[in-house]
VEXDREN-2710 file (C-alpha; in Angstrom, 1 decimal):
% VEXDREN-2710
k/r/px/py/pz
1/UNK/91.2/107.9/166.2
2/UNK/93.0/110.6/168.4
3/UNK/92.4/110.1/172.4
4/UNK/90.3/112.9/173.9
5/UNK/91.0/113.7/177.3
6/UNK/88.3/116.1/179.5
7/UNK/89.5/118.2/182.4
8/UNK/88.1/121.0/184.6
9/UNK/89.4/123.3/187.4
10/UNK/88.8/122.7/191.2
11/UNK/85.4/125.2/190.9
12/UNK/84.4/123.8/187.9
13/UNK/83.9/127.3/186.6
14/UNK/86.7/126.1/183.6
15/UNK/86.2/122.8/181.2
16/UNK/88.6/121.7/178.6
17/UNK/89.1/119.0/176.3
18/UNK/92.2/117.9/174.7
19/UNK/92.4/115.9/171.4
20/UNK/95.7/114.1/171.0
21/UNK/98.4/111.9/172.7
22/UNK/101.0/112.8/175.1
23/UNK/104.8/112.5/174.6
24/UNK/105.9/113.1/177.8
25/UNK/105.3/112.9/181.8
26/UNK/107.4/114.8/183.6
27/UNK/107.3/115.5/187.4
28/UNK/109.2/118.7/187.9
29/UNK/111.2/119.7/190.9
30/UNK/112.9/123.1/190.1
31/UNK/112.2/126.3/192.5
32/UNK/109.1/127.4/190.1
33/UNK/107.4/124.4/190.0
34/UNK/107.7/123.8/193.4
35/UNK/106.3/127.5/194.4
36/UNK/103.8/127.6/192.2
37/UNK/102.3/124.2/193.1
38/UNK/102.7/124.3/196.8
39/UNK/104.1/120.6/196.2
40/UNK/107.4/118.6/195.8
41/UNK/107.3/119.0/192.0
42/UNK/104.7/119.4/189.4
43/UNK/103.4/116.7/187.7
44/UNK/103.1/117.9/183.6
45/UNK/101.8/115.8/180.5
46/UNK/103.3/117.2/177.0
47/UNK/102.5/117.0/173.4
48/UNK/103.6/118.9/169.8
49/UNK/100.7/117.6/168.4
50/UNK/97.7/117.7/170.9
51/UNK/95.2/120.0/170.5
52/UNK/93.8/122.0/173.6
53/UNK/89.8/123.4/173.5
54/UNK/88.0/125.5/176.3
55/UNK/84.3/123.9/177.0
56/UNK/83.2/126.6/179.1
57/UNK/84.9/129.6/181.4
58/UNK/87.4/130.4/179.1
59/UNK/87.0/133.6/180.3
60/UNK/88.3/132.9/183.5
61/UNK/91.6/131.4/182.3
62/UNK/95.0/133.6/182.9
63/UNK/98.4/133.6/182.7
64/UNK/101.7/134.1/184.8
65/UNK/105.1/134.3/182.9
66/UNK/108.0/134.8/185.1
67/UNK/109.8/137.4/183.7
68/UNK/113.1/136.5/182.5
69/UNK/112.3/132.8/182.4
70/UNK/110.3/130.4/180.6
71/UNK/108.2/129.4/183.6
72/UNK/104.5/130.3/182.3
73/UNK/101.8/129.3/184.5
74/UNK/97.7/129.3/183.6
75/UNK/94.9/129.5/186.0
76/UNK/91.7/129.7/186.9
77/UNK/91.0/133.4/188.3
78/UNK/88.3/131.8/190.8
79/UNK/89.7/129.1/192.4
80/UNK/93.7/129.4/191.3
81/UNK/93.7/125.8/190.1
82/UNK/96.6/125.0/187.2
83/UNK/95.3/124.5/183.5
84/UNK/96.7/123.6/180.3
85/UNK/98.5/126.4/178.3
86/UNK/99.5/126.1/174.5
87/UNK/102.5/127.6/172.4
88/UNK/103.5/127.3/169.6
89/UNK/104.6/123.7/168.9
90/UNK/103.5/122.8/172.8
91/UNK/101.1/121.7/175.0
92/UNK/101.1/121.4/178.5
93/UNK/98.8/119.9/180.8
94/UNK/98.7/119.8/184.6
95/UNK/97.9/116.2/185.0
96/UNK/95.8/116.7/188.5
97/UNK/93.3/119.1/185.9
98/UNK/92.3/115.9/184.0
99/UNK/89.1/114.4/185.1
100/UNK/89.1/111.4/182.2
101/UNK/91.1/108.7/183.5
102/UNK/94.8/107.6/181.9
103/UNK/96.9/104.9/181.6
104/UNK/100.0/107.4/181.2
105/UNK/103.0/107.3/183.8
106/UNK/105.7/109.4/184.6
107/UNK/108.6/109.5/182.0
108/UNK/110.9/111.2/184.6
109/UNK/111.8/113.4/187.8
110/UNK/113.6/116.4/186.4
111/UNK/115.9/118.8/187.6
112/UNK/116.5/116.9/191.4
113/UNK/119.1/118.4/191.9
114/UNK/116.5/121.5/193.1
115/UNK/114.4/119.5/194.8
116/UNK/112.9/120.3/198.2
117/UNK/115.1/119.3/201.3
118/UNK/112.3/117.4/202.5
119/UNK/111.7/115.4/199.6
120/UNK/113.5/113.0/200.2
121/UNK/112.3/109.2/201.1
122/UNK/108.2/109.8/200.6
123/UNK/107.6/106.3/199.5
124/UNK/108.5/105.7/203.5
125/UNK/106.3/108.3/205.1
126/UNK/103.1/106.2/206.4
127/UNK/100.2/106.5/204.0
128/UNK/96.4/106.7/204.9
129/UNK/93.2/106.4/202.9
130/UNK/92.0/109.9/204.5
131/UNK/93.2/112.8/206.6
132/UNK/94.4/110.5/209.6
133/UNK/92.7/111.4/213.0
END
């Protein structure tokens, strides 16, 4: 039996599901990742052999390739949350757009030596259960 995974965008105006397993976690710290997430890296699930299906709002899904790269980046066109894009051979999955819960960890930090000059030492920062007052 294949896992099936559900995910959404922030709005909720986009639902997927994808039917497969993941090969790979990889937390992503190069310049594009880190622009286009606002973040210290993104945090990407991939597979050859998933499958990737749109629920609902597939009409609201789009697409950013930097040009003269292989950074692509999909969206929702409401809210600008990250979503799964396929190719051929490749799936990618944002892992903060899944709603199912996994198991999966991180495989590996890639391309540090781009990282942010502020990420460095986050497991020390002091951590709170909500927006500290």
């Amino acid at each position: 039996m294949q896992a099936e995974h559900l995910g959404s965008c922030l709005c909720g105006a986009v639902h997927f599901k994808v039917t497969g397993t993941f090969e790979r976690f990889y937390l992503c710290h190069c310049a594009y990742c880190r622009k286009d997430t606002g973040s210290a890296h993104a945090a990407n699930l991939f597979s050859s052999t998933a499958t990737l299906e749109w629920l609902s709002g597939r009409e609201q899904v789009n697409t950013f390739n930097l040009p003269r790269t292989r950074h692509l980046r999909c969206f929702c066109s409401v809210c600008g949350s990250a979503l799964p894009f396929a190719s051929p051979g490749m799936l990618v999955v944002p892992a903060g757009s899944l709603d199912t819960p996994s198991s999966i960890v991180p495989d590996a930090h890639v391309f540090m030596a781009s990282r942010a000059s502020w990420d460095r030492d986050l497991a020390l920062a002091p951590g709170f259960d909500a927006f500290p007052s």
